[in-house]
KOLTORSE-638028 format. One record per atom (N, C-alpha, C, O): residue in three letters; x, y, z. Coordinates in steps of 0.05 Angstrom, whole numbers, plus 32768, in hexadecimal, padded with zeros to 4 digits. Layout:
REM KOLTORSE-638028
alaXYZ
...
***
This chain:
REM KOLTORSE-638028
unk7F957E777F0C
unk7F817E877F1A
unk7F8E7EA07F25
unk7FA37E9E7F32
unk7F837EB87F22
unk7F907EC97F29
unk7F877ED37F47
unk7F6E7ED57F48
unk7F947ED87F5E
unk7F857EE37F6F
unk7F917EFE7F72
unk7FA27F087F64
unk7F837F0A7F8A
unk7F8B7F217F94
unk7F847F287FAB
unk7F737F1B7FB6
unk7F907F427FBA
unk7F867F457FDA
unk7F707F597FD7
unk7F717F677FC3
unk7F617F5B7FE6
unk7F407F6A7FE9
unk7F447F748005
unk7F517F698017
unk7F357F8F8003
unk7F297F94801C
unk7F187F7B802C
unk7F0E7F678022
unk7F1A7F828044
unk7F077F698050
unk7EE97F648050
unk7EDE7F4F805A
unk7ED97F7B8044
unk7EC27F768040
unk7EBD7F7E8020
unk7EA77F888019
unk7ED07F798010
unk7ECA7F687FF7
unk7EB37F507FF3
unk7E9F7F507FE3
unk7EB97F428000
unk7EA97F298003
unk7E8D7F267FFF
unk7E7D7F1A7FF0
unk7E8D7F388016
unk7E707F328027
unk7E5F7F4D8014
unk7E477F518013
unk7E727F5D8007
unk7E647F6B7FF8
unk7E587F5E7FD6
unk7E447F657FC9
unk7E677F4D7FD0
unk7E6D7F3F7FBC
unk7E4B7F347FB7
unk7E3A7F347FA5
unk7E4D7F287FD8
unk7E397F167FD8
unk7E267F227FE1
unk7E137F137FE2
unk7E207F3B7FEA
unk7E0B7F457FE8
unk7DF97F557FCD
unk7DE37F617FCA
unk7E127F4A7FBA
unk7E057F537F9B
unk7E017F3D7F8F
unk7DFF7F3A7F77
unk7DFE7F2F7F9F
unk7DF47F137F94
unk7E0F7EFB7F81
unk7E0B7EE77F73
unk7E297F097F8B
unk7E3B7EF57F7F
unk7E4A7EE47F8E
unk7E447EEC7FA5
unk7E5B7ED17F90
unk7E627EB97F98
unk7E7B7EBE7F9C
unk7E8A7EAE7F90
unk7E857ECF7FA9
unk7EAB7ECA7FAB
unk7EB87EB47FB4
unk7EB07EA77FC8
unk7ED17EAF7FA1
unk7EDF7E9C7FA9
unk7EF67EAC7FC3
unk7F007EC17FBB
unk7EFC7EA47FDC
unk7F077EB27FE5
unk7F197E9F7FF7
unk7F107E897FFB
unk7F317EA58003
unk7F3E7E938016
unk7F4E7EAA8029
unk7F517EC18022
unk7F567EA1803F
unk7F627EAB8055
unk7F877EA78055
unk7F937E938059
unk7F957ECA804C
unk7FB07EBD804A
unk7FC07EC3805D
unk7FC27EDA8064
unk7FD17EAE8069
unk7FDF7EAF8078
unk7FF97EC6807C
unk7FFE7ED68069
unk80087EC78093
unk800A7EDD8096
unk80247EE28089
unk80257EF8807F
unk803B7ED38087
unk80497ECF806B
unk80457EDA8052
unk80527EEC8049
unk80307ECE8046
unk801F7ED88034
unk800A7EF2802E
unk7FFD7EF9801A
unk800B7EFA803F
unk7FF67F158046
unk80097F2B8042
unk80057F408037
unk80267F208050
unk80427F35804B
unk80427F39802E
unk803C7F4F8024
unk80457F318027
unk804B7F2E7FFD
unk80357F367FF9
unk80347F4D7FF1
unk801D7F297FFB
unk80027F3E7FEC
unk80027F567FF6
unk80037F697FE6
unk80027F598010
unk80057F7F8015
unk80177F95800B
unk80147FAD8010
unk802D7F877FFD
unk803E7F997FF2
unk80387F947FDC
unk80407FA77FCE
unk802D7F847FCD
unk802E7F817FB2
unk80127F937FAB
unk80107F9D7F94
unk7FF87F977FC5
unk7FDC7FA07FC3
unk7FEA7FC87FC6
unk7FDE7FDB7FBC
unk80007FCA7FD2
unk80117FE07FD4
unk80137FF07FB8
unk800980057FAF
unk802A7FD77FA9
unk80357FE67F8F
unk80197FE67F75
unk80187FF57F62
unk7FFD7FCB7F7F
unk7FEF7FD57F6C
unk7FD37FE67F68
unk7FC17FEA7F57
unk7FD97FF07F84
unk7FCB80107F90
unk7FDC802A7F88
unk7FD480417F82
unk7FFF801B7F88
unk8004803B7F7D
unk800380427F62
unk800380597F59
unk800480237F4D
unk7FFF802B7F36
unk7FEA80397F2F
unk7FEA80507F26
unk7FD180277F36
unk7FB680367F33
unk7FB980527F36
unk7FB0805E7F22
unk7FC180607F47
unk7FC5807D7F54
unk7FD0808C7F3F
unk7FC580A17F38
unk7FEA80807F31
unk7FFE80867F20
unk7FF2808E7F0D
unk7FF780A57F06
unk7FDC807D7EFA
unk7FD280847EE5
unk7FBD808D7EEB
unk7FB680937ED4
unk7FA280977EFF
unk7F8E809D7F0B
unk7F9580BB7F10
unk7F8C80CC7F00
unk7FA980C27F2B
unk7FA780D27F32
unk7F9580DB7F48
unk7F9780F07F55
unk7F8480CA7F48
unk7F6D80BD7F57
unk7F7E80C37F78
unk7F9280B67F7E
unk7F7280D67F88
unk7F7980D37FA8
unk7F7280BD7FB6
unk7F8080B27FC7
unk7F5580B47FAE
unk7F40809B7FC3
unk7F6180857FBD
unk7F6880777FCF
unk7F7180867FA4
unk7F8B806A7FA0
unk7FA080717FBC
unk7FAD80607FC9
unk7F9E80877FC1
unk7FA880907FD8
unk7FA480857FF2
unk7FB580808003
unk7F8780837FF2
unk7F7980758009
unk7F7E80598012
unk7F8080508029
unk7F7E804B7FF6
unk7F7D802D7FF6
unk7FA280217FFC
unk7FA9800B8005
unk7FB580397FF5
unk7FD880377FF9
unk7FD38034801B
unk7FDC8024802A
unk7FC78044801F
unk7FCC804C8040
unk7FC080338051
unk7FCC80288064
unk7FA8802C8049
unk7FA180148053
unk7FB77FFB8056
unk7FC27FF18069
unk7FB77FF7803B
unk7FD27FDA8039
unk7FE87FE4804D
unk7FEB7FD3805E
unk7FF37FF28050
unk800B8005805B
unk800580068073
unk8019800C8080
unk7FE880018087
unk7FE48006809B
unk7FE47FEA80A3
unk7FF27FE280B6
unk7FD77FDC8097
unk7FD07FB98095
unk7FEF7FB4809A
unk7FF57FB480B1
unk80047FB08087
unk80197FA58089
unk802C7FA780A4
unk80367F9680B3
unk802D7FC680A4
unk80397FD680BC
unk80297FBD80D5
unk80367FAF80E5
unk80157FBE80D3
unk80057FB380EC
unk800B7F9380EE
unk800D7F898104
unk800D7F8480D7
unk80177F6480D1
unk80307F6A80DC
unk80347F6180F3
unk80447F7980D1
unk80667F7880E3
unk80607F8180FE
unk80757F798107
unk80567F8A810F
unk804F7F91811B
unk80667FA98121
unk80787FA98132
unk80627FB68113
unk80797FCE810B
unk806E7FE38124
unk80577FE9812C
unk80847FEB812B
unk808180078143
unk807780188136
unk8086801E8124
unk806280248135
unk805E80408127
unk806C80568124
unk807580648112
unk806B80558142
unk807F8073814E
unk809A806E8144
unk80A58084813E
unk80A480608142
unk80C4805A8138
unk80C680558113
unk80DB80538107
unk80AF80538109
unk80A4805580EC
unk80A2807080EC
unk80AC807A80D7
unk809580878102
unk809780A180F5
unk80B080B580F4
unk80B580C780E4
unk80C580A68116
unk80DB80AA8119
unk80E380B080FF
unk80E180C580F3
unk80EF809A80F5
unk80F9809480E1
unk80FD80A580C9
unk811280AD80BE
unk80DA80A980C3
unk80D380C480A9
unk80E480D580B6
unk80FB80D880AF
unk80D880E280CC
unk80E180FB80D3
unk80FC810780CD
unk8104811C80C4
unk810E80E780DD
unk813180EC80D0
unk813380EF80B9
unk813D810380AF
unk812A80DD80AD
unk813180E18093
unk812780F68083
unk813380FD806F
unk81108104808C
unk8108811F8084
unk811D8134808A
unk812B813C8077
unk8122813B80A0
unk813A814980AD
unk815B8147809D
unk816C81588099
unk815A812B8097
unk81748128808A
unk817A8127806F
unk819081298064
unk815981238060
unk815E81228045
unk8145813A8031
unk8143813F8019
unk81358145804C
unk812781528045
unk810A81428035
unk810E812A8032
unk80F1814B802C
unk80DF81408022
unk80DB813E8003
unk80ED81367FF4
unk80C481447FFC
unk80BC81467FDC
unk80B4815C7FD6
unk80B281647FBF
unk80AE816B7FEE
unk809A818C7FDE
unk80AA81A37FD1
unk809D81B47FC6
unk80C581A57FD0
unk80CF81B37FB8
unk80CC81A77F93
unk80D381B17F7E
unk80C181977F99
unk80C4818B7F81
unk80DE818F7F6A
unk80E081997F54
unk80ED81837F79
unk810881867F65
unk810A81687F5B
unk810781547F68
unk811081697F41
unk8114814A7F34
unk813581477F29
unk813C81587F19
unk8142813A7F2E
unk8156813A7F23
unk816981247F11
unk817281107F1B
unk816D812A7EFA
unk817681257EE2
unk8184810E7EE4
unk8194810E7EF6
unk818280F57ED5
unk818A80DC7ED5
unk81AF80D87EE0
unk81BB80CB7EF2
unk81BC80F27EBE
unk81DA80FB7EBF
unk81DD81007EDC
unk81E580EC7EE7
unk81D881137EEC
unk81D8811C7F07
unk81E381017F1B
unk81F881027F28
unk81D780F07F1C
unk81D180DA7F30
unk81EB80C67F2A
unk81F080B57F3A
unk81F880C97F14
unk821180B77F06
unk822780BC7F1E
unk823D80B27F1C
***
């Protein structure tokens, strides 16, 4: 059986179209691993889409998870910031060559 993680009113939407979801409650162990795994298969979608709304749904899981660790925010943006400062960001768009990285 395959499952997967849903927004939380999946459900109740499900069943307001008249269908029957099978659904269960995952623990918080478990919620860690689906939210990263609901992570990498929001950014595929995005990947081949291009689609911004895939954007929307990364940030969610990402906010969810952050919120399960009960991760400091402010020391989550700390963090970017240094590492922006020290390694700089993405908006030059420079890509660099496999050979390069050896």
């Amino acid at each position: 059986m395959k499952e997967k993680l849903v927004r939380d009113k999946v459900p109740e939407i499900i069943r307001e179209n008249g269908g029957n979801p099978k659904i269960r409650v995952a623990g918080p162990d478990e919620l860690d691993v689906l939210l990263r795994e609901k992570i990498v298969e929001e950014a595929k979608e995005f990947l081949f889409s291009g689609d911004t709304e895939e954007l929307v749904d990364i940030q969610e899981a990402i906010d969810a998870l952050l919120k399960l660790r009960k991760a400091d925010v402010a020391l989550i943006e700390l963090q970017r910031h240094t590492k922006l400062l020290a390694r700089g960001g993405f908006t030059q768009g420079y890509v660099l060559s496999s050979d390069e990285t050896d």
